[in-house]
VMD Tcl script that draws the C-alpha trace (Angstrom):
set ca {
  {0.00 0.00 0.00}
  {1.54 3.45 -1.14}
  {1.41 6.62 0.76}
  {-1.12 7.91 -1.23}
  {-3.34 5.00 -0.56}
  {-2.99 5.13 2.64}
  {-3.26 8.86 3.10}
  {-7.13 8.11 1.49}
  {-7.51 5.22 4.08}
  {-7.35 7.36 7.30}
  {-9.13 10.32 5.75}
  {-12.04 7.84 4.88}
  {-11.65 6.35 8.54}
  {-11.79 9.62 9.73}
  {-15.09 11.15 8.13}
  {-16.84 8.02 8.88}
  {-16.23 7.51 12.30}
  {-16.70 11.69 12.88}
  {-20.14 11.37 11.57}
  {-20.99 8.68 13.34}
  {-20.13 9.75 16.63}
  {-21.83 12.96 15.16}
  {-25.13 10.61 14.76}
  {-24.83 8.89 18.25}
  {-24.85 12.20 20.05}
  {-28.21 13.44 18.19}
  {-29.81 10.01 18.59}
  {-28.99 9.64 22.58}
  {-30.27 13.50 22.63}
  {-33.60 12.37 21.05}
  {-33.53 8.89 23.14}
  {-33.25 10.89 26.16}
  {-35.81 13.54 25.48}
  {-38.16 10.17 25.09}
  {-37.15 8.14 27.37}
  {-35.89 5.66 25.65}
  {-32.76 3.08 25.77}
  {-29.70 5.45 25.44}
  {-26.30 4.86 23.83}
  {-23.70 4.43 26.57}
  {-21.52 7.00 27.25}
  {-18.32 5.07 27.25}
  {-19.55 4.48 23.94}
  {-19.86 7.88 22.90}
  {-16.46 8.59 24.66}
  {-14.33 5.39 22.91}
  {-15.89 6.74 19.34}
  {-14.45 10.61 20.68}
  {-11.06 9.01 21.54}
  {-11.16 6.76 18.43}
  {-10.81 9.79 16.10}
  {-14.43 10.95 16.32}
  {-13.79 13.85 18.79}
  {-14.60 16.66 16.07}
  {-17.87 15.39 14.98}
  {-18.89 14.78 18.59}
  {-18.08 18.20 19.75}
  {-20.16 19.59 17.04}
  {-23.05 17.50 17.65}
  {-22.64 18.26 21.06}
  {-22.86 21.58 21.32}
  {-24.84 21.52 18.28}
  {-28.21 19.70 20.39}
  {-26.57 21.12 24.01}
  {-26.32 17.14 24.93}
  {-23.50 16.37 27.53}
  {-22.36 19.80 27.77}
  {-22.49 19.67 31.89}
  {-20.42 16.55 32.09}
  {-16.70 17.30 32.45}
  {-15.80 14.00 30.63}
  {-17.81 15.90 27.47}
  {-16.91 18.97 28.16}
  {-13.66 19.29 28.52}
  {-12.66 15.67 27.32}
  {-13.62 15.97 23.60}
  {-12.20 19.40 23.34}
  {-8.74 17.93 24.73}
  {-9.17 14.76 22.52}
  {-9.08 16.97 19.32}
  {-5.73 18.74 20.24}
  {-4.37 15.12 20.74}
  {-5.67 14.17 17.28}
  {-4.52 17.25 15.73}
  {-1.04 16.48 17.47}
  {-1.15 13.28 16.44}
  {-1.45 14.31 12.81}
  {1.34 17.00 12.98}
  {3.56 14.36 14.08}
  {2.65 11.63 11.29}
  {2.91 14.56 8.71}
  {6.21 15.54 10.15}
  {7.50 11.86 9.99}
  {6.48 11.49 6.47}
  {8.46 14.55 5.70}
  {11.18 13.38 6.92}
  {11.50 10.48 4.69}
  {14.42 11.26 2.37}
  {15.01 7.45 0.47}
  {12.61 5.80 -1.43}
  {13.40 2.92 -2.84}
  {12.66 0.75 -5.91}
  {11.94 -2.63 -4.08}
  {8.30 -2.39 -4.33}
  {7.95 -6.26 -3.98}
  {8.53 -5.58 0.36}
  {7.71 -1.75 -0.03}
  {10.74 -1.17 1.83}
  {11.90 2.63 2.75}
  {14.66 4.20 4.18}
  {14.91 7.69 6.15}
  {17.69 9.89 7.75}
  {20.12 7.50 9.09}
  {18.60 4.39 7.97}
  {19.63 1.84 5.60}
  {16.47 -0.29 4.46}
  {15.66 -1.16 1.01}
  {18.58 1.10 -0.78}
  {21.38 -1.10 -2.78}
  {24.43 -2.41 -1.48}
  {27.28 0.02 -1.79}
  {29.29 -2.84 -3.39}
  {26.66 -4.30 -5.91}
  {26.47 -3.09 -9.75}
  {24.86 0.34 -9.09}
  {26.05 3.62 -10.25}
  {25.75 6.53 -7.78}
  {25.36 10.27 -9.13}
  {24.77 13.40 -6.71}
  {22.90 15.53 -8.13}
  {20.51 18.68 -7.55}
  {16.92 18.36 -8.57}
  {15.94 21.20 -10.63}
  {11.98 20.06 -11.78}
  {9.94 17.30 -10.54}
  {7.18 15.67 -12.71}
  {4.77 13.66 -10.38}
  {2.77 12.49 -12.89}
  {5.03 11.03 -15.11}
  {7.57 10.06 -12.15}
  {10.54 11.88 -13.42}
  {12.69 14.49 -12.07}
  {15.07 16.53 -13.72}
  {18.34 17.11 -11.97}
  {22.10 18.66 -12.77}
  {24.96 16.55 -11.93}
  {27.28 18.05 -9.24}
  {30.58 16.46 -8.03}
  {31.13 14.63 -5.22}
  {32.72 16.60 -2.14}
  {36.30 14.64 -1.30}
  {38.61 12.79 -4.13}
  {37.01 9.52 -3.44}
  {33.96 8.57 -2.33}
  {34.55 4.97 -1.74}
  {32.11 3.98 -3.97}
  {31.26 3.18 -8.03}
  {30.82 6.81 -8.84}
  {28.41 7.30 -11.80}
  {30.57 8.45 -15.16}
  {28.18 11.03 -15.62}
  {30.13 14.72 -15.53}
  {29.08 17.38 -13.49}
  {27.40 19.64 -15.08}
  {25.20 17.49 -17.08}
  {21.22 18.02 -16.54}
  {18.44 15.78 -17.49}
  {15.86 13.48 -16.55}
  {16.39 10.54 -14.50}
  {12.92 8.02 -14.48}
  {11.88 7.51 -10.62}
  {8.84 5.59 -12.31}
  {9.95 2.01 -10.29}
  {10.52 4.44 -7.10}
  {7.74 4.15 -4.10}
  {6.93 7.70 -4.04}
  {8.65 11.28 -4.86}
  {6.96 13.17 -2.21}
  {9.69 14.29 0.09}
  {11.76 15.16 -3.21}
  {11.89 18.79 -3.17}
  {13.08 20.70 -6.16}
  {16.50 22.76 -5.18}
  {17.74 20.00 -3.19}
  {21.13 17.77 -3.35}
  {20.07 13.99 -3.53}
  {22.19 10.62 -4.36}
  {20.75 8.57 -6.86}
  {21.55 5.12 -7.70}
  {21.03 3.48 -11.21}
  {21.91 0.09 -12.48}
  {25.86 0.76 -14.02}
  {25.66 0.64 -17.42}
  {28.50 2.70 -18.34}
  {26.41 5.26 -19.33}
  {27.83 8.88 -19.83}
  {24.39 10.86 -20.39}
  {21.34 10.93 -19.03}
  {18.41 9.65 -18.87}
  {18.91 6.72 -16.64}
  {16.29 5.09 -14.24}
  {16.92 5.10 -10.62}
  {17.42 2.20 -8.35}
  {17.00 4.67 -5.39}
  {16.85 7.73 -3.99}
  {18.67 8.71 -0.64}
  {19.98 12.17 0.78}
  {24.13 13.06 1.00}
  {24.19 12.67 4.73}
  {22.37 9.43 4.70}
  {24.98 8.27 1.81}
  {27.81 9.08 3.38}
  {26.94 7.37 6.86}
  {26.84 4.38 4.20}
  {29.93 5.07 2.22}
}
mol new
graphics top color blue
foreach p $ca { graphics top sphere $p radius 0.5 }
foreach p [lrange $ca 0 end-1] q [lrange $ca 1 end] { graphics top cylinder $p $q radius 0.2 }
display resetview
């Protein structure tokens, strides 16, 4: 499952279980106003804590039901600046993903500091540093100038592409290219070929200071 997948996943989750603790509240208001069997209110609370705390504040303030209980009043309002904490923090994390790599087949990553899913230094990749000047999300491609590598030797099969040289290089067999921001220095890896011009497809994609912890 891909990040945008499961960026659609939660926001479905989350509109569905906000209107249904929206629902609950107006149907235990009504039950009560009857006197009929009423929905519990650790029930209304676990829905609250479970992501629903928006829609149940609404709702409750909406029909003035709970608003004299402290668990209502001041728990849903508190539950919302945990979820919206919660969010900041698992956009924040996604940000900070700076390798994405081609093995789709175990969707494995990599981020600042961690090797997972990006080539062997010592297998038949290429490696090219290179500054991303355009980004393409549709068609998966970015388009980058070649810069040289900082020290005389990296330690590693440097690509034979010269500095200088700008292009495309195909990120279509990448996971994603959302934390690739244009202006940036990244270090992509391609399958060595010999090749002295671009385009070439990349293996992986992994920031400088991530590489060189590797190399």
């Amino acid at each position: 499952m891909n990040a945008r997948m499961v960026a659609t996943a939660l926001f479905t989750y989350y509109v569905v279980v906000n209107v249904l603790t929206a629902v609950l509240f107006v149907v235990d208001k009504r039950r009560a106003q009857y006197g009929r069997w009423r929905v519990s209110e650790k029930a209304l609370l676990g829905l609250s804590l479970a992501g629903g705390a928006v829609g149940g504040l609404v709702a409750m303030r909406a029909v003035r039901h709970k608003t004299r209980k402290p668990a209502f009043r001041y728990g849903l309002p508190a539950m919302v600046v945990l979820h919206v904490a919660l969010a900041v923090c698992l956009a924040y994390a996604g940000a900070r993903a700076t390798v994405f790599s081609a093995d789709a087949a175990n969707g494995t990553t990599a981020s600042d500091g961690v090797d997972a899913g990006v080539p062997p230094l010592d297998d038949g990749y290429a490696y090219v540093r290179a500054r991303v000047i355009a980004r393409d999300t549709d068609r998966k491609t970015v388009t980058v100038e070649v810069e040289p590598w900082e020290g005389s030797d990296v330690g590693v099969n440097v690509s034979s592409l010269a500095p200088g040289t700008s292009g495309e290089i195909d990120c279509s067999d990448l996971l994603t290219l959302a934390g690739v921001k244009e202006g940036a220095t990244w270090v992509f890896s391609y399958y060595d070929e010999g090749r002295t011009s671009l385009p070439v497809a990349a293996s992986s994609i992994e920031s400088p200071e991530h590489f060189a912890e590797r190399a």
